[in-house]
PASEBA-1860 file (N, C-alpha, C; in nm, 3 decimals):
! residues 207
1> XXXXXXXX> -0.486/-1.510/-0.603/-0.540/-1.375/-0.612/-0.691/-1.371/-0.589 ~ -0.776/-1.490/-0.634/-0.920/-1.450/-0.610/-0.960/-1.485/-0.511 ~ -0.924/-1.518/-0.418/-0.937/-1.526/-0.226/-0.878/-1.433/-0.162 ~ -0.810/-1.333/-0.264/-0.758/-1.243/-0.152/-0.851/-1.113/-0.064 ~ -0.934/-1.089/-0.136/-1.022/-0.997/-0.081/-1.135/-1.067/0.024 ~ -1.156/-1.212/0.014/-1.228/-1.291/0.122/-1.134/-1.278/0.198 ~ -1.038/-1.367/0.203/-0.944/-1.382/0.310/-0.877/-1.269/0.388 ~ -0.845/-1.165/0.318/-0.847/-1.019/0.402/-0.949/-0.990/0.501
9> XXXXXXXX> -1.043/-0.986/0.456/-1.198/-0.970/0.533/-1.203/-1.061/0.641 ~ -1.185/-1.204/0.613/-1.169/-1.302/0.684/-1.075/-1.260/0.860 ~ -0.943/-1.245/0.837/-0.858/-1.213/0.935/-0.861/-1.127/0.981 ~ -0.936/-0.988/0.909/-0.901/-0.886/0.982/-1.097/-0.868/1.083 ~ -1.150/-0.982/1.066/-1.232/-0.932/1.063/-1.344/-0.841/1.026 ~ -1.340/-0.811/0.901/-1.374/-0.730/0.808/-1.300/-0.552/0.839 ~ -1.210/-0.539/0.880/-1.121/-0.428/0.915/-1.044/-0.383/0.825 ~ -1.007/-0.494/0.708/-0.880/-0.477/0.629/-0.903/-0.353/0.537
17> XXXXXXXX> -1.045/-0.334/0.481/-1.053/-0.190/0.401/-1.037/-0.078/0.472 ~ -1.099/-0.055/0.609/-1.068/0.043/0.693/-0.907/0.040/0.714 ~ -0.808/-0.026/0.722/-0.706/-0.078/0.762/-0.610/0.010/0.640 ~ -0.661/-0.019/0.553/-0.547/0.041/0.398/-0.637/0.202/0.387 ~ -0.719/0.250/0.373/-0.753/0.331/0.418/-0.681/0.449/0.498 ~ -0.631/0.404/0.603/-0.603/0.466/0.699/-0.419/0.530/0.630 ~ -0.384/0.482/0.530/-0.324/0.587/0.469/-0.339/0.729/0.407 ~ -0.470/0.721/0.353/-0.518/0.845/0.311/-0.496/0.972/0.373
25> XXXXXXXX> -0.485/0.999/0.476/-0.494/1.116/0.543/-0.331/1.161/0.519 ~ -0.255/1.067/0.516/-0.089/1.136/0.544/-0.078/1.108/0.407 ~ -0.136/1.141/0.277/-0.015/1.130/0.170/-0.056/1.280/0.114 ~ 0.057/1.363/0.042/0.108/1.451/0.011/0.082/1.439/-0.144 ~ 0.072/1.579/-0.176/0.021/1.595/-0.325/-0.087/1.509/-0.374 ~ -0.085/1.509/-0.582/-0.198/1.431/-0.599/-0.096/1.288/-0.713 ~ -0.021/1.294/-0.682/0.016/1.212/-0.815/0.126/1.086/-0.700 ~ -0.014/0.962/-0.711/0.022/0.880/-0.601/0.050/0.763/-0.629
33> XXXXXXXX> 0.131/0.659/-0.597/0.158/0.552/-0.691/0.150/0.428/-0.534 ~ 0.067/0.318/-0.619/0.037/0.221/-0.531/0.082/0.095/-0.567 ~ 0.162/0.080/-0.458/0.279/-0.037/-0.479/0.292/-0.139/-0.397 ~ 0.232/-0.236/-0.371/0.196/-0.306/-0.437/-0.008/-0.291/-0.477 ~ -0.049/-0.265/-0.603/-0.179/-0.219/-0.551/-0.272/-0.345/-0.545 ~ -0.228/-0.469/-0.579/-0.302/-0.596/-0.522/-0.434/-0.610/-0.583 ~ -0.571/-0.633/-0.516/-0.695/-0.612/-0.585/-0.805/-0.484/-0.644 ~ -0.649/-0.369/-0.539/-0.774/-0.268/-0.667/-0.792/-0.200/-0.557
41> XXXXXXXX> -0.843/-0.235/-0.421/-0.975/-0.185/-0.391/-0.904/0.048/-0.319 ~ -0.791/-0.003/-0.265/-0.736/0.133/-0.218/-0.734/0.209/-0.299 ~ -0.677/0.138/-0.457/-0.680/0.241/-0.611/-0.800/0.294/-0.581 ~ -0.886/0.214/-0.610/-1.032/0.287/-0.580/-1.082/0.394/-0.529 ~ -1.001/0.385/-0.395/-1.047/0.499/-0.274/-1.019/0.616/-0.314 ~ -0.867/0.614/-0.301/-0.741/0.683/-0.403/-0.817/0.787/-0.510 ~ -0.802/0.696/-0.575/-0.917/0.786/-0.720/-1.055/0.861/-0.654 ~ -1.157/0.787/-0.606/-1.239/0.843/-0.556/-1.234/0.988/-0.468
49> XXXXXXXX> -1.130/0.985/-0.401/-1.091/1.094/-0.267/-0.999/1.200/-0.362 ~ -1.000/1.204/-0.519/-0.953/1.305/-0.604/-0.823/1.274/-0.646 ~ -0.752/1.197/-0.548/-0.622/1.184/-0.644/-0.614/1.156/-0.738 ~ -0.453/1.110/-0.812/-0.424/1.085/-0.955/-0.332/0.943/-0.918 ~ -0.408/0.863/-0.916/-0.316/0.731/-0.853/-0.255/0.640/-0.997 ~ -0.134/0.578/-0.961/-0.131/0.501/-1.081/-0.065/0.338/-0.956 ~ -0.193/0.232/-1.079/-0.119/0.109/-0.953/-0.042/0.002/-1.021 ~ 0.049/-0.059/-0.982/0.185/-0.126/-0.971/0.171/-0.260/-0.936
57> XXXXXXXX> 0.148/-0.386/-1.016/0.181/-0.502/-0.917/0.268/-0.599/-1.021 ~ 0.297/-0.684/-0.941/0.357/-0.825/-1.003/0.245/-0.902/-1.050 ~ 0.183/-0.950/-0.998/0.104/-1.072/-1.016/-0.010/-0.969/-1.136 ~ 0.024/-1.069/-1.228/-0.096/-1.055/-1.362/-0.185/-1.089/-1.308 ~ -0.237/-1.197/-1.195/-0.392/-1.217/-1.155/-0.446/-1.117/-1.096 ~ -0.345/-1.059/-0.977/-0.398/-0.946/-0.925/-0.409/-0.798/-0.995 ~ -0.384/-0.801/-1.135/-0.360/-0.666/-1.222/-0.520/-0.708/-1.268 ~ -0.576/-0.835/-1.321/-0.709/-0.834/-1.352/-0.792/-0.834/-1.285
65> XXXXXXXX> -0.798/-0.848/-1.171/-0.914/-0.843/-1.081/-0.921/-0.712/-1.061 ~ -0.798/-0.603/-1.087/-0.837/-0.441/-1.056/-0.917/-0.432/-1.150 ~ -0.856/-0.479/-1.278/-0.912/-0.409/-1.432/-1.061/-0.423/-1.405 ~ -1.077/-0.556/-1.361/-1.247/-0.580/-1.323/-1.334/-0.490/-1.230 ~ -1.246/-0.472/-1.149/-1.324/-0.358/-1.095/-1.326/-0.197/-1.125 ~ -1.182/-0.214/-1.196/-1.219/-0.029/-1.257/-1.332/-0.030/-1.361 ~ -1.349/-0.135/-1.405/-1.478/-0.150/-1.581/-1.588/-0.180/-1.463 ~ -1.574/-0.189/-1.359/-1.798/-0.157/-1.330/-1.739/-0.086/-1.201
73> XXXXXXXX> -1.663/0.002/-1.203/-1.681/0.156/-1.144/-1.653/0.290/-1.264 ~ -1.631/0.226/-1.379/-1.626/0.307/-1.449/-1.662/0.283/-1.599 ~ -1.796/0.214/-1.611/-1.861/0.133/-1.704/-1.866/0.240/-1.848 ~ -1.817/0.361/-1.882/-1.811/0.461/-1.957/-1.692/0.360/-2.089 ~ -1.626/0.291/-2.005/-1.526/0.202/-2.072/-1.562/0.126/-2.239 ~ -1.485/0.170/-2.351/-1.582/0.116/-2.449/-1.548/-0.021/-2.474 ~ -1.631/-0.110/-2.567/-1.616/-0.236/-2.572/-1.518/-0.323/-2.618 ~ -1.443/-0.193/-2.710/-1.293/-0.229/-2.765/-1.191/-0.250/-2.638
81> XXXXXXXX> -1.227/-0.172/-2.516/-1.128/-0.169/-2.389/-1.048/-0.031/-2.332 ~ -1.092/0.065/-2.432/-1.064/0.160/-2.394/-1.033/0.215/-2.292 ~ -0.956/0.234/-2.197/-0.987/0.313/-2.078/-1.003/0.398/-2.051 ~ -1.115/0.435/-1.920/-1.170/0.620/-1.920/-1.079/0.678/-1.876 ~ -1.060/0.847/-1.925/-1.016/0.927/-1.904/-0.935/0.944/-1.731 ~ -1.059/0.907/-1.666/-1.099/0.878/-1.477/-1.035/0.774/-1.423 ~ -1.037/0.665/-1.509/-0.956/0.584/-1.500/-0.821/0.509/-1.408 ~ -0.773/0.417/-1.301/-0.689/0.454/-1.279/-0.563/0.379/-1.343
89> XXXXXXXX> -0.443/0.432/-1.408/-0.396/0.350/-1.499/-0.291/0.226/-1.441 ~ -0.277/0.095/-1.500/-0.206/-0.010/-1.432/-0.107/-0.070/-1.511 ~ -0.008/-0.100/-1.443/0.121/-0.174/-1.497/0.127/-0.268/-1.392 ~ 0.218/-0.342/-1.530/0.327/-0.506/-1.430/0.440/-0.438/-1.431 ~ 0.490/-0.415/-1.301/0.628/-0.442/-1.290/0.662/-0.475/-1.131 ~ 0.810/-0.458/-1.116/0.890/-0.523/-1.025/0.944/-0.367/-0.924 ~ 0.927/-0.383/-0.830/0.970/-0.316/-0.732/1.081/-0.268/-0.750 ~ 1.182/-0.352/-0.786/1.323/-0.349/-0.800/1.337/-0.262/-0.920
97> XXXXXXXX> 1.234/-0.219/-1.061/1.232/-0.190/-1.172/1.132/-0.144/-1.220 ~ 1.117/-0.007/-1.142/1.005/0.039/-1.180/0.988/0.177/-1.260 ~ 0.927/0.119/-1.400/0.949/0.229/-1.533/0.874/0.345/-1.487 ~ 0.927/0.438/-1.411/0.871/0.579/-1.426/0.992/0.644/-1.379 ~ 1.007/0.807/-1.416/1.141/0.867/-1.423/1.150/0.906/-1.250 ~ 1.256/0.953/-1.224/1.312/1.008/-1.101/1.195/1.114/-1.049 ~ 1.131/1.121/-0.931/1.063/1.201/-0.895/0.938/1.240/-0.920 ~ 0.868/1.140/-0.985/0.772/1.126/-1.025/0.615/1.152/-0.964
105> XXXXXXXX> 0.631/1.104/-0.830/0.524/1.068/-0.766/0.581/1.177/-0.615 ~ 0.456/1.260/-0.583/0.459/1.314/-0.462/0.448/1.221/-0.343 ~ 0.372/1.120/-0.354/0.340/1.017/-0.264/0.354/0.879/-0.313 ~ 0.394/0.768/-0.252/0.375/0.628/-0.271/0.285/0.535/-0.138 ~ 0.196/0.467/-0.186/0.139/0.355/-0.087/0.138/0.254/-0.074 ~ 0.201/0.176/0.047/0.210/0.062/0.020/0.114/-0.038/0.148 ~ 0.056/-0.117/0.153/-0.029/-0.156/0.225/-0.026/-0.336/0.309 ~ 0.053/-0.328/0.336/0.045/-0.463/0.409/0.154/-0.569/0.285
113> XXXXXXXX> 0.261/-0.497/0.239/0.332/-0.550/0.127/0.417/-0.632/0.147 ~ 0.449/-0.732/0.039/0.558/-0.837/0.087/0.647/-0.828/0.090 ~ 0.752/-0.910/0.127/0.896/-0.857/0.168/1.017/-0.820/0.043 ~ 0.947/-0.742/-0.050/1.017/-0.631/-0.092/1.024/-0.565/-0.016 ~ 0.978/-0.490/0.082/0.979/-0.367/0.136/1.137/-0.393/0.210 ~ 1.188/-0.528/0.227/1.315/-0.538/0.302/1.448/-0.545/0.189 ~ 1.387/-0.535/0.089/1.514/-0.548/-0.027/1.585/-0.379/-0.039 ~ 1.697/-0.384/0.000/1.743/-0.247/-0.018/1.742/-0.200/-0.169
121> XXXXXXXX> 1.736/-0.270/-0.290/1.709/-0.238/-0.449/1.567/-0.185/-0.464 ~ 1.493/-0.224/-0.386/1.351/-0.197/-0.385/1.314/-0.087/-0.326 ~ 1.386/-0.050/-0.208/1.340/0.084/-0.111/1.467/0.164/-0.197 ~ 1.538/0.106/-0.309/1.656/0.292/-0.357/1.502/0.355/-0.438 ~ 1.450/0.177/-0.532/1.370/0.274/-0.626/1.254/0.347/-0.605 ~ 1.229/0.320/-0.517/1.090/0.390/-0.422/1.133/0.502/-0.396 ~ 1.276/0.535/-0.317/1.307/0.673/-0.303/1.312/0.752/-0.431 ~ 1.366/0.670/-0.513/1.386/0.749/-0.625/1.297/0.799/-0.707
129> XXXXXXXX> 1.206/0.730/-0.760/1.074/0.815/-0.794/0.960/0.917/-0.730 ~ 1.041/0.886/-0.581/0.917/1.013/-0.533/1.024/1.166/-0.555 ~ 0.940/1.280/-0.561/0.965/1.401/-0.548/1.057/1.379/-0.400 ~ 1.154/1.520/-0.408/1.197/1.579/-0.278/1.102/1.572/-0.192 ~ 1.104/1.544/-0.062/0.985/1.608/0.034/0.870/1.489/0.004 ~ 0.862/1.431/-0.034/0.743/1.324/-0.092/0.763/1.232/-0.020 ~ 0.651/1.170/0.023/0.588/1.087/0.105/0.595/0.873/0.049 ~ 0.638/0.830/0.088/0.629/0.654/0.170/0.545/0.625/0.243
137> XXXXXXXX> 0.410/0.589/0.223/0.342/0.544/0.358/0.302/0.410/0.353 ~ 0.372/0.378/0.436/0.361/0.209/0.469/0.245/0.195/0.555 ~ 0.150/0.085/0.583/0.069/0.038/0.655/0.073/-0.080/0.656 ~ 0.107/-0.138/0.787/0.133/-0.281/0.835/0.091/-0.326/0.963 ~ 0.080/-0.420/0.982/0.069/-0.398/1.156/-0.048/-0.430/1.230 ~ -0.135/-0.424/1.160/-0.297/-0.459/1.187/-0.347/-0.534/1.327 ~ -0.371/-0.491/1.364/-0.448/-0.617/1.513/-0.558/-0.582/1.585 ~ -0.645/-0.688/1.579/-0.761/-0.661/1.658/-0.736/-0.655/1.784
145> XXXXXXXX> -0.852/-0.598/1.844/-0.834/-0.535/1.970/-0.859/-0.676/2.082 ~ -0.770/-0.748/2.157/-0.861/-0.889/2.215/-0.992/-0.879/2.315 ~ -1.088/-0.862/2.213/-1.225/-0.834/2.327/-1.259/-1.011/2.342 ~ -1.224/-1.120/2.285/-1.299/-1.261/2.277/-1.210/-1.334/2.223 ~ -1.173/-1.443/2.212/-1.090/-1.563/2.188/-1.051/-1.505/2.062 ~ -1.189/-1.488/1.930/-1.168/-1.492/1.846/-1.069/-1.405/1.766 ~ -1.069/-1.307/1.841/-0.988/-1.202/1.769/-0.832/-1.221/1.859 ~ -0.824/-1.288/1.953/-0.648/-1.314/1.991/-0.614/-1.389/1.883
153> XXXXXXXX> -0.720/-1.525/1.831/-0.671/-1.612/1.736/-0.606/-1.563/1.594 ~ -0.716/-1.491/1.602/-0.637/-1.419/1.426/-0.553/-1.284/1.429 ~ -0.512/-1.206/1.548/-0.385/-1.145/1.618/-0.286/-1.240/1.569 ~ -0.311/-1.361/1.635/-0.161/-1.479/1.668/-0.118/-1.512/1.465 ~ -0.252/-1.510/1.399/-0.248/-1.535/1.248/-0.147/-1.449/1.217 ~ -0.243/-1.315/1.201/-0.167/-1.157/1.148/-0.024/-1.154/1.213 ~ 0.068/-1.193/1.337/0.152/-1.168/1.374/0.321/-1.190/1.312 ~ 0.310/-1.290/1.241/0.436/-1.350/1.142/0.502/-1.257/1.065
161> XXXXXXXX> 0.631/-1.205/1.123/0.702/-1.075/1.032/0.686/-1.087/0.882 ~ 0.671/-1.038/0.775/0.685/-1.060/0.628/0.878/-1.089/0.590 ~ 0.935/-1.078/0.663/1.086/-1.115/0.673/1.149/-1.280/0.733 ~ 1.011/-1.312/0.798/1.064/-1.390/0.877/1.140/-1.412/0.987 ~ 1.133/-1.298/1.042/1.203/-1.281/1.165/1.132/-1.223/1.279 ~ 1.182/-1.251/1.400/1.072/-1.195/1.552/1.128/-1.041/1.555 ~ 1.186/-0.955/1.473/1.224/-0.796/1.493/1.091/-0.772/1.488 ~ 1.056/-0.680/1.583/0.958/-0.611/1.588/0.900/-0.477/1.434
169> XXXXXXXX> 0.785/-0.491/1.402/0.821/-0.431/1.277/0.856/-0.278/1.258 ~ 0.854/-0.281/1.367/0.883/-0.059/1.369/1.041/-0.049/1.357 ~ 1.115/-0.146/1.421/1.277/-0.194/1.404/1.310/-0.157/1.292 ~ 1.231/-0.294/1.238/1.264/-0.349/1.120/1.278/-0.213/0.996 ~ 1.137/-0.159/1.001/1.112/-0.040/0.868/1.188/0.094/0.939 ~ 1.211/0.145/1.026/1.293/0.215/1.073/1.429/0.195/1.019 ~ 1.497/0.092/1.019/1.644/0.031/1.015/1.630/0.045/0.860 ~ 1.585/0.016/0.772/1.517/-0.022/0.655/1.533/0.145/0.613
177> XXXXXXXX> 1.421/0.180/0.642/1.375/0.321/0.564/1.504/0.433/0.600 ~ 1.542/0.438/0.676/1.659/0.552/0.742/1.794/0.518/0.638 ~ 1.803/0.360/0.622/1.929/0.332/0.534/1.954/0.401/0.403 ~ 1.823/0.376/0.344/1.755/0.435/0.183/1.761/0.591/0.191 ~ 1.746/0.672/0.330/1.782/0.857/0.314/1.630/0.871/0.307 ~ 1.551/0.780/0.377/1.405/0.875/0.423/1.432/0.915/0.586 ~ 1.358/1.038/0.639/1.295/1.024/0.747/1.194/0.990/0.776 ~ 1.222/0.920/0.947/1.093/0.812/0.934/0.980/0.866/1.083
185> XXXXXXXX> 0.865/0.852/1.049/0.788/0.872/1.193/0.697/0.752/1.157 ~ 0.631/0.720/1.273/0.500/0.603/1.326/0.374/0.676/1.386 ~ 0.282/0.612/1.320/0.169/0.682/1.363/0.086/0.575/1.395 ~ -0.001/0.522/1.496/-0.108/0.407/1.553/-0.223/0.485/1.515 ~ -0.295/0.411/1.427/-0.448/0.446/1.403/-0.539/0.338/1.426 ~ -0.657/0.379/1.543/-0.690/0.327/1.638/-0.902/0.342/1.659 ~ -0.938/0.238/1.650/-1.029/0.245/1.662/-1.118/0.174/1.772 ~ -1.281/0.164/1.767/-1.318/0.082/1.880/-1.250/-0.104/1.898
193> XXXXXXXX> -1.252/-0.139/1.774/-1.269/-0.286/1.783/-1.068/-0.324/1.694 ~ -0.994/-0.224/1.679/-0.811/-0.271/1.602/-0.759/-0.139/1.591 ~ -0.682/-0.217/1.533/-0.556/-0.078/1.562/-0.435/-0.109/1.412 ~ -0.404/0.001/1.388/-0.310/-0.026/1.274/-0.195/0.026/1.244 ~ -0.097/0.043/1.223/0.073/0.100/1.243/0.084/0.196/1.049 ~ 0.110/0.336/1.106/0.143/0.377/0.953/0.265/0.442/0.973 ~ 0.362/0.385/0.844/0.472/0.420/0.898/0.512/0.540/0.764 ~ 0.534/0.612/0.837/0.502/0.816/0.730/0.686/0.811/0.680
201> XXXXXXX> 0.729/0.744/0.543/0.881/0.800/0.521/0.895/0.899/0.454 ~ 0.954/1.040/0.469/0.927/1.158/0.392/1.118/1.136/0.306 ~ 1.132/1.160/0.193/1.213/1.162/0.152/1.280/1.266/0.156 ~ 1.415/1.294/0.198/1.494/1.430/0.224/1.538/1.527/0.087 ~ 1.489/1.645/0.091/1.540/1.752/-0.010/1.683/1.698/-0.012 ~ 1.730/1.687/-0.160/1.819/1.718/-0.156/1.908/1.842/-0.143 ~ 1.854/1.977/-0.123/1.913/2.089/-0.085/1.904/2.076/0.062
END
């Protein structure tokens, strides 16, 4: 966990914050849940840009390195541990088992996540806590643009399915997300120097 924010930076060329980012614009309502939320830093944004985010991981290392950064973005925190009001709030749990009721969340984000996203137990409960009409936005896909050796090299890095398999990943989360009763669209967000894949699953009314 404490190389992960170097090593992000590292591969993507320092792109990877712009990269998770680039969910912001497509999520729906304010009550947003970030799954896997890893080191924090999207919670961050999340919160900052007004939402009401709550973040989600497995790894206890990666649940403290958020805590560390919500206590010196939000140093109001008292010494007992209190957390502020502003706050964004965090749990351990499991994809497969995740304690919040049916419909919970207008939006979910998930950002370059591991291969839960291919466990069909994992994409029921994702459907299931978002609202009707509520938003899945996956972001995966990342690649620099090849202007110089260097950036084909770490393309060829970034390229390894999280499944393990050569399906292309729009296949893959298409085949995936459609099974679970989302509809699915792809959106390329694109800049001078990479490019990044967001994949928008809106969950169907049930009326």
């Amino acid at each position: 966990a404490f190389t992960y924010d170097f090593v992000s930076t590292l591969v993507s060329r320092g792109r990877w914050r712009a990269w998770t980012r680039a969910a912001i614009p497509y999520i729906a309502g304010t009550r947003v849940l970030e799954m896997p939320c890893g080191t924090g830093n999207l919670l961050l944004d999340l919160s900052a840009a007004g939402f009401a985010p709550i973040g989600v991981d497995l790894s206890a290392s990666m649940l403290g390195i958020t805590r560390d950064k919500i206590s010196r973005q939000h140093p109001e925190r008292s010494a007992a541990g209190a957390q502020s009001k502003d706050a964004p709030p965090l749990l351990r749990a499991r994809a497969q088992a995740l304690p919040f009721a049916t419909g919970a969340f207008d939006s979910i984000t998930m950002t370059f996540p591991p291969s839960f996203v291919y466990d069909p137990a994992a994409l029921a409960e994702l459907h299931r806590v978002l609202r009707d009409d509520g938003r899945l936005i996956w972001v995966d896909g990342g690649r620099l643009l090849p202007l110089d050796w260097w950036s084909r090299l770490l393309d060829a890095a970034l390229a390894p399915r999280a499944d393990g398999s050569e399906t292309p990943l729009v296949d893959l989360a298409r085949t995936a997300l459609a099974q679970t009763g989302f509809a699915v669209d792809f959106q390329t967000v694109r800049d001078r120097t990479s490019e990044v894949l967001v994949i928008i699953a809106t969950k169907r009314s049930a009326g």
